[in-house]
C-alpha positions as CSV (number, residue, x, y, z in Angstrom):
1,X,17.1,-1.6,16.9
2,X,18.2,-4.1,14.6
3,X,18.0,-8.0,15.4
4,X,21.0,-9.7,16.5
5,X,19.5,-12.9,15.3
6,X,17.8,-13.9,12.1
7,X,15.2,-16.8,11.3
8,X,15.6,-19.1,8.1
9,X,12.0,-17.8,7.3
10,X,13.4,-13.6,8.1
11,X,16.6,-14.9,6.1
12,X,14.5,-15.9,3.1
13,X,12.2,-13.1,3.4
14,X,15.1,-10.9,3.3
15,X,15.9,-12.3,-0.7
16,X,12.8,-13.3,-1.6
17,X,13.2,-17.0,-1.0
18,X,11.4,-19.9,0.2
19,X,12.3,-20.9,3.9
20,X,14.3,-24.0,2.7
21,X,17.1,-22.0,0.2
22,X,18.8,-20.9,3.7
23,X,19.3,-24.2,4.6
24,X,20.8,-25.2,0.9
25,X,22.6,-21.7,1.0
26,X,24.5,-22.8,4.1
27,X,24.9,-26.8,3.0
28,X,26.7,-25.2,-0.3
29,X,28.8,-23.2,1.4
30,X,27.6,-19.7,0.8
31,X,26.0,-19.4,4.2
32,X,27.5,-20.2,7.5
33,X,25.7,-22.7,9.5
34,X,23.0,-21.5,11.8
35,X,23.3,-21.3,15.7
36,X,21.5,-24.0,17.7
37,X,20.4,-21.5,20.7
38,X,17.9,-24.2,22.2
39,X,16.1,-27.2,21.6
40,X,14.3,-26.2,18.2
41,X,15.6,-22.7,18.1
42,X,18.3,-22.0,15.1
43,X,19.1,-18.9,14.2
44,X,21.6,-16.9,12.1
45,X,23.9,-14.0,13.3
46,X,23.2,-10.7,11.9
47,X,26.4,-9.4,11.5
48,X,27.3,-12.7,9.6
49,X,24.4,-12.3,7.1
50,X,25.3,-8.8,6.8
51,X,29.1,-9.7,6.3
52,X,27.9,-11.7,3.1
53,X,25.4,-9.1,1.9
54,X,28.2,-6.8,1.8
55,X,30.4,-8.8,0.0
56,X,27.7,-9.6,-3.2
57,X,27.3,-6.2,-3.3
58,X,31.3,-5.8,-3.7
59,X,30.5,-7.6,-6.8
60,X,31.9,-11.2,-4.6
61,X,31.3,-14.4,-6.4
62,X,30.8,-17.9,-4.9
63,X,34.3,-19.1,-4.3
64,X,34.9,-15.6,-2.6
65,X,31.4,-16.1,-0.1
66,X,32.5,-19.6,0.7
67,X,35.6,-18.1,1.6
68,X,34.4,-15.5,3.3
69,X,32.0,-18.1,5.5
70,X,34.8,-19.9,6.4
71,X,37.0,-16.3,8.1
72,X,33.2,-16.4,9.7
73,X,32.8,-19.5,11.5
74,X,36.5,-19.8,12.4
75,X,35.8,-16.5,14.2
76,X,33.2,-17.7,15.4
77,X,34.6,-20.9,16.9
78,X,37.5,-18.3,18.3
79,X,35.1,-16.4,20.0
80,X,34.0,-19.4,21.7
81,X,37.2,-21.0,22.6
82,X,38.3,-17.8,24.2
C-alpha cells in the first residue's frame, strides 16, 4: 500500500537528494508547500509529488511545474474550503 504522506527525508530519498533540497524545491516554486499535520510533523501529499513526477517525465519544464503547483495547492485550499 502506498503512503499517502511523504517526509522531506522520503522526498529526497526518492531523487537522490539531501533532506534540505525539498524545502528549496518548494520555496522556488517547483514543490508545493508541505502540510503542517501537527506540532513538528510536515509532510507532503503523495498524489501531489506524484502529480509533478509525472509531469518531468512529460518532458515539463520549470515554468510548467510552478504552474502545475499552483492548480495543486488551489485544489488543495478548495478541498478545504468545501
Amino acid at each position: 500500500m502506498q503512503k499517502p504522506w511523504l517526509s522531506d527525508t522520503e522526498l529526497a530519498a526518492r531523487c537522490g537528494q539531501s533532506r534540505v533540497q525539498p524545502w528549496r524545491q518548494a520555496r522556488a516554486g517547483l514543490l508545493p508547500p508541505p502540510v503542517k499535520l501537527s506540532p513538528g510533523c510536515t509532510r507532503w501529499p503523495t498524489h501531489e509529488i506524484e502529480a509533478i513526477d509525472r509531469a518531468r517525465l512529460a518532458g515539463a519544464d520549470d515554468e510548467a511545474v510552478r504552474k502545475l503547483v499552483a492548480e495543486l495547492v488551489a485544489a488543495r485550499t478548495a478541498q478545504v474550503a468545501a
